[in-house]
SETOR-860579 format. One record per residue (C-alpha): x, y, z; residue in one letter; residue number from 1. Coordinates in pm, whole numbers. Each point is the difference from the previous one (the first is absolute). Last residue first. Example, Ala and Ser with C-alpha at 12.3 -4.5 7.8 and 13.67 -1.06 7.14 Angstrom:
2
1367, -106, 714, s, 2
-137, -344, 66, a, 1
END
This chain:
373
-8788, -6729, -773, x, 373
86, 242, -270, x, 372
273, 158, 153, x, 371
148, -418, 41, x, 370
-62, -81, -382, x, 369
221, 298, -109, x, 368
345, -145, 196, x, 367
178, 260, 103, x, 366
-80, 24, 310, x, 365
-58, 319, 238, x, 364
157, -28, 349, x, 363
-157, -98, 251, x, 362
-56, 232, 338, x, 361
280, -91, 238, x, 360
-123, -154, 291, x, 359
138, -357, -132, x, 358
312, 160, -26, x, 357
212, -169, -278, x, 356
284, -251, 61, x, 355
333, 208, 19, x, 354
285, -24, -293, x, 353
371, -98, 73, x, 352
219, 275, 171, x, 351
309, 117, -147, x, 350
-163, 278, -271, x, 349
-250, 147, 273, x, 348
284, 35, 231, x, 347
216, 183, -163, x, 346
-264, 217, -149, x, 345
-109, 47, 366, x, 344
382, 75, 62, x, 343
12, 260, -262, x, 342
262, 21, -282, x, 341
218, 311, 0, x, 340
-131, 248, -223, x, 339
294, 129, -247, x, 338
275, 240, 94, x, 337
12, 378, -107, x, 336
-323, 79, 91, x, 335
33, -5, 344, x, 334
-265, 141, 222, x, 333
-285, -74, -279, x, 332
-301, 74, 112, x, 331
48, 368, -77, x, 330
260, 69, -256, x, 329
123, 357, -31, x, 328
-90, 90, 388, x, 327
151, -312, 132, x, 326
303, 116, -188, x, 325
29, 341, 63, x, 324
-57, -148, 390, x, 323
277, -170, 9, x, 322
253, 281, -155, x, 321
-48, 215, 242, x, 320
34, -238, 291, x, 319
318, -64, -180, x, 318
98, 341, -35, x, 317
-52, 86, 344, x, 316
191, -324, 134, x, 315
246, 169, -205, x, 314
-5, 387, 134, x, 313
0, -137, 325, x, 312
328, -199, -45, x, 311
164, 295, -186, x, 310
-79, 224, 291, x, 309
139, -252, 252, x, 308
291, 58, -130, x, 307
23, 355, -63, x, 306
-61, 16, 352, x, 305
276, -228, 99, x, 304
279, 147, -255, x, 303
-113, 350, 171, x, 302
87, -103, 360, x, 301
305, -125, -111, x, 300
105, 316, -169, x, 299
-102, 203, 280, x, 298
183, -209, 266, x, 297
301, -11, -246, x, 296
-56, 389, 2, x, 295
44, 8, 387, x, 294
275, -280, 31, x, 293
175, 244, -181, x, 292
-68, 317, 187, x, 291
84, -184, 326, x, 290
343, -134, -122, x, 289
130, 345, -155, x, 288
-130, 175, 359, x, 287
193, -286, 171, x, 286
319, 42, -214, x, 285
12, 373, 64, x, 284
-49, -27, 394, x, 283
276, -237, -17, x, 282
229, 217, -187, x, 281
284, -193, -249, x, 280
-216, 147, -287, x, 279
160, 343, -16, x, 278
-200, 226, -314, x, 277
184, 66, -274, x, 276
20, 391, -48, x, 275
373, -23, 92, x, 274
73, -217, -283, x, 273
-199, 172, -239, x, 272
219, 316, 72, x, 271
319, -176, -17, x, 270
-115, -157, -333, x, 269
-73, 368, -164, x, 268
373, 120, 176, x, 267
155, -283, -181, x, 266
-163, 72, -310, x, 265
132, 378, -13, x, 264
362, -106, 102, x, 263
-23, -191, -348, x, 262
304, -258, 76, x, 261
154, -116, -325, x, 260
-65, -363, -209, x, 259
153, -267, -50, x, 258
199, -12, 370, x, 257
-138, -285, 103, x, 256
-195, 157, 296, x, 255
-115, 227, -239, x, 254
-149, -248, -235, x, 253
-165, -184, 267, x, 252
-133, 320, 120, x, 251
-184, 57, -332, x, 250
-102, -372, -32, x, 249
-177, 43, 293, x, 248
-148, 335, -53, x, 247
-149, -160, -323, x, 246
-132, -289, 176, x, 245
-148, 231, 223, x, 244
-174, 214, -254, x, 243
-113, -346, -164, x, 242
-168, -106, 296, x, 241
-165, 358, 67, x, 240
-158, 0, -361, x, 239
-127, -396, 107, x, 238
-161, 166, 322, x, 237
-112, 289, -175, x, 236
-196, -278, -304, x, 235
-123, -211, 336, x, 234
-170, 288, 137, x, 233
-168, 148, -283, x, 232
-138, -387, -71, x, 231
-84, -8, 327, x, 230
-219, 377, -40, x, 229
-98, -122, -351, x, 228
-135, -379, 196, x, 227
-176, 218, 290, x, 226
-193, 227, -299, x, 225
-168, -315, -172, x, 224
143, -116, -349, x, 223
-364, -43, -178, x, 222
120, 349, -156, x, 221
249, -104, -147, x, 220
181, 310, -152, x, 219
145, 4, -383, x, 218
-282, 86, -195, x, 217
-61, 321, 253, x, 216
336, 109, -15, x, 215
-34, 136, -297, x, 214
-268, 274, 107, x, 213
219, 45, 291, x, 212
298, 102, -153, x, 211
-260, 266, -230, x, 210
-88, 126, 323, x, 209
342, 26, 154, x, 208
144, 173, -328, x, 207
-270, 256, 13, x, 206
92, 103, 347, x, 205
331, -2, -58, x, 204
229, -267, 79, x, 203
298, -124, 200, x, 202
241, -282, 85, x, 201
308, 55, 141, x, 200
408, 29, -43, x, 199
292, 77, 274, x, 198
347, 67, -156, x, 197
244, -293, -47, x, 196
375, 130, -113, x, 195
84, -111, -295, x, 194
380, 13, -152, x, 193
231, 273, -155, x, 192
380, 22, -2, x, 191
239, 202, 100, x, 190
390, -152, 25, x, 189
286, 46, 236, x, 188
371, -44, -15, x, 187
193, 135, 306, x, 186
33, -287, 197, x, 185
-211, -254, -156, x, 184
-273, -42, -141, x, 183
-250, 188, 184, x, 182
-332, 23, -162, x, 181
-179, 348, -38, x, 180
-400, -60, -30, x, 179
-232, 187, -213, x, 178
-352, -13, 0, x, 177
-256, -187, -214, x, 176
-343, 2, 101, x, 175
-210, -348, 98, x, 174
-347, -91, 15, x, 173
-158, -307, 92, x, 172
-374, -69, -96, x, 171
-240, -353, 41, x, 170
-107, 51, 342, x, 169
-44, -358, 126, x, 168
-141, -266, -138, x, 167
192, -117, -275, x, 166
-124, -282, -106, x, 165
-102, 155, -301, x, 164
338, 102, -135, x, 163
-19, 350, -153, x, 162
261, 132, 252, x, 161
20, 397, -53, x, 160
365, 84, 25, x, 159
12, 394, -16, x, 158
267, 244, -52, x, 157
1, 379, 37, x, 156
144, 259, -201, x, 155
181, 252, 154, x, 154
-145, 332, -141, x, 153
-50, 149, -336, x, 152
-26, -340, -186, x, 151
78, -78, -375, x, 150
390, -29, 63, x, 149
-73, -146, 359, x, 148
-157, -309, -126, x, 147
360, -92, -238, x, 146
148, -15, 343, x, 145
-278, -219, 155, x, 144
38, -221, -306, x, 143
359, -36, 89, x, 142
-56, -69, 337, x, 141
-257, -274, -41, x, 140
198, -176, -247, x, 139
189, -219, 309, x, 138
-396, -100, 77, x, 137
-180, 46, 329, x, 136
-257, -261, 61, x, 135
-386, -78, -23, x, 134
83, 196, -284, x, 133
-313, 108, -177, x, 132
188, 317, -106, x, 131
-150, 367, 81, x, 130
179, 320, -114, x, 129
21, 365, 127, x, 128
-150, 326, 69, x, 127
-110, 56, -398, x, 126
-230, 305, 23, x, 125
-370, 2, 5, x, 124
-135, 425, 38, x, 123
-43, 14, -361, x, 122
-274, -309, 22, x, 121
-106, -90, -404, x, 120
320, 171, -192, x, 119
191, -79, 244, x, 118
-74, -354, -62, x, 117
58, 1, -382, x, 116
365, 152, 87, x, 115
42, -242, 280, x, 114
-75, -302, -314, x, 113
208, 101, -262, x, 112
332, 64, 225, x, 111
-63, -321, 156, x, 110
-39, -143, -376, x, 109
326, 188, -91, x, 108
198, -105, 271, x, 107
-75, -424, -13, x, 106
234, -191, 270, x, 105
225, -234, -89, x, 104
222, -239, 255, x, 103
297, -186, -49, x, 102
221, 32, 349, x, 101
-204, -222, 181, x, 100
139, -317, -222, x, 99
-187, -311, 8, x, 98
-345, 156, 90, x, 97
56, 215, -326, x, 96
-247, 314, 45, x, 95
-243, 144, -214, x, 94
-213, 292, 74, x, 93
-315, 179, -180, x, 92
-150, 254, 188, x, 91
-349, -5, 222, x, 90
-187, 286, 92, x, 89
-74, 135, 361, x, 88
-291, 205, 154, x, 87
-51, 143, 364, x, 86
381, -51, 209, x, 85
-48, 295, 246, x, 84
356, 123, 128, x, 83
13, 143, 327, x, 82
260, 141, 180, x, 81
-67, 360, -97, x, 80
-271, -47, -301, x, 79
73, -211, -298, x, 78
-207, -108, -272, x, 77
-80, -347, -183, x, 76
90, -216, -261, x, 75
268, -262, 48, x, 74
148, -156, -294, x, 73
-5, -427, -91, x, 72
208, -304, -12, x, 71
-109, -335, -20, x, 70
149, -316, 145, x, 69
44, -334, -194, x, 68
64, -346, 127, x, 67
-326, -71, -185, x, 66
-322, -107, 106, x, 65
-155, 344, -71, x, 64
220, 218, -184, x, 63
-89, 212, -230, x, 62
-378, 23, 72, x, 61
-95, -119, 305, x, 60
321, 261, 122, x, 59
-152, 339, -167, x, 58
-360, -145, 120, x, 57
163, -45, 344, x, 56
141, 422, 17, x, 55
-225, 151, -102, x, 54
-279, -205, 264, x, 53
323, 143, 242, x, 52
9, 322, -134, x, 51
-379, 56, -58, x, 50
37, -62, 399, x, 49
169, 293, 118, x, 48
339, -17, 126, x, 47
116, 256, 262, x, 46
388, 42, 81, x, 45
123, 140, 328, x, 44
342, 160, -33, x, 43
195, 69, 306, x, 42
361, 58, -247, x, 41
223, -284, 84, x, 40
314, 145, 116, x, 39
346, -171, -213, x, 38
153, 311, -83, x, 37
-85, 130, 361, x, 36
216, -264, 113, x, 35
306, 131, -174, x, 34
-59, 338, 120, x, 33
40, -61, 315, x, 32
280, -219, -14, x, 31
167, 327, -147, x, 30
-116, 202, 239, x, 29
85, -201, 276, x, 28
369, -32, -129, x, 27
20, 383, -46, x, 26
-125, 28, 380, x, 25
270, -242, 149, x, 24
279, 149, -233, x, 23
-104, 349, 133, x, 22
-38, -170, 402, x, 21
357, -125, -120, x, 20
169, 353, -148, x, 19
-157, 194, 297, x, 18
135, -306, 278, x, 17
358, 64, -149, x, 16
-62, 420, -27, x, 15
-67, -21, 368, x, 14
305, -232, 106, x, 13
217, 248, -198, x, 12
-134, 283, 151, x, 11
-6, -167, 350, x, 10
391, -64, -97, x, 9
42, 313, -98, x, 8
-132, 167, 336, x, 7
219, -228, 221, x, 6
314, 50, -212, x, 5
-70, 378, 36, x, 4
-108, 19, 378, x, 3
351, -237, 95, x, 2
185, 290, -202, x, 1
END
């Protein structure tokens, strides 16, 4: 009898911890698959740059010094994780800045245009839509949803910034994925919203020539190579500013409660973090302090030389310019200023006049009767 109550209890025991490791495993499932609803897809998104000149025409033209953005489709094709953005085409949009939810978009003229299109380049399909942003827009969304109706895959997004003092990389893309939000207990919603997907700047062959070719009106070339190489320097360092700022604000937000914890971002800071180097070591400090005081040296040094060099160089063009002018008018050292009275004219117009010298052979008269004598 003891055996019996023993062995059912261990049974019962058993079939508790069964039903909880299954209610364990059903809830990790389910969590599971909640988060892979909201997975960004590793998408890497190439824009050529007949997009982007596409792209600031299309915005010089509607809405240049406006509070205006323009709205375009994506051309391109797709392979594995890829998607190459080649051409583009511009469609008419209107939005009401006052209310977000009045928008228009034109169907039959984006209809019009992908069907001339494919007529030209079969293999272009529509991969998405461009806007001139710089920011994310409430009607974003719904335009992405009316995207995927003409596209075979998930469209992509892209923000190119026509500002030009923007000097950074002037494309952000985006896909929509969909998110389940928690609103209470047992109510819960799906929804979609961007996730950011990486984005770069490419060209053909052909496309890097004729960039070139138009690049040539726009270079300085009196700009020497050291002041592009600062000027490089100084346009990451501002990029890096902002970044910062941004992270900043981010964490701010967090800390506030605003905004949700991205476990993903965390980890990215932790890493930077750790790659930092120490700066409290002594041996650090004094290699930091040596290498400085070395370039000041250098830079010192040079300020000096090209000092003097600028000295030389004008006593040189003086000396130069001297003897241009001797050479021009001979004589004459300074022909700019008038002769300077003499001191034996001076003199000769002070003093009163001499008595003849009797050794001095006479001087002819003028009196007739005297040559005749």
């Amino acid at each position: 009898a003891i055996n019996v109550v023993v062995r059912g209890s261990v049974d019962r025991a058993a079939t508790t911890m069964a039903n909880r490791e299954g209610a364990l495993v059903g809830m990790g499932a389910k969590t599971e698959s909640a988060e892979q609803k909201g997975v960004v897809p590793a998408i890497n998104v190439v824009v050529h740059p007949l997009v982007l000149l596409s792209t600031v025409d299309h915005y010089n033209r509607v809405a240049k010094d406006t509070r205006k953005r323009v709205v375009g489709v994506l051309l391109g094709t797709r392979s594995r994780s890829t998607v190459d953005v080649t051409n583009s085409f511009a469609v008419p949009f209107e939005e009401d800045l006052k209310n977000p939810a009045i928008w228009y978009l034109d169907h039959n003229y984006l209809e019009t245009m992908y069907r001339m299109y494919k007529k030209v380049n079969g293999r272009e399909q529509i991969v998405g839509f461009y806007s001139s942003g710089p920011k994310i827009k409430e009607n974003d969304i719904k335009i992405d949803e009316l995207v995927r109706g003409y596209c075979p895959g998930l469209p992509v997004f892209v923000i190119i910034d026509v500002r030009p003092e923007n000097e950074a990389i002037p494309t952000t893309a985006y896909v929509s994925v969909e998110e389940v939000l928690n609103d209470g207990e047992e109510r819960k919603e799906i929804q979609r919203t961007f996730k950011h997907v990486s984005s770069v700047i490419g060209a053909y062959e052909a496309e890097e020539v004729g960039v070139e070719h138009l690049l040539r009106d726009v270079n300085d070339p009196t700009v020497s190579t050291l002041a592009s190489r600062i000027k490089h320097k100084m346009t990451a360092l501002s990029s890096l500013r902002d970044r910062l700022a941004d992270t900043k604000h981010y964490l701010e937000a967090v800390l506030a409660g605003h905004l949700p914890v991205n476990n993903q971002i965390v980890y990215n800071l932790q890493i930077i973090f750790n790659l930092l180097p120490n700066l409290d070591l002594d041996d650090l400090v004094k290699s930091m302090l040596v290498k400085t005081n070395d370039m000041h040296l250098a830079i010192y040094c040079a300020a000096l030389v090209r000092c003097i060099i600028a000295l030389h160089d004008l006593v040189n063009n003086k000396i130069a310019h001297k003897r241009s002018d001797d050479l021009a008018n001979p004589g004459h050292p300074n022909p700019t200023k008038p002769d300077a009275p003499t001191e034996d004219a001076d003199a000769s117009t002070s003093k009163p006049d001499a008595a003849p010298d009797p050794k001095a052979p006479d001087a002819p008269s003028s009196d007739p009767s005297a040559d005749k004598k």
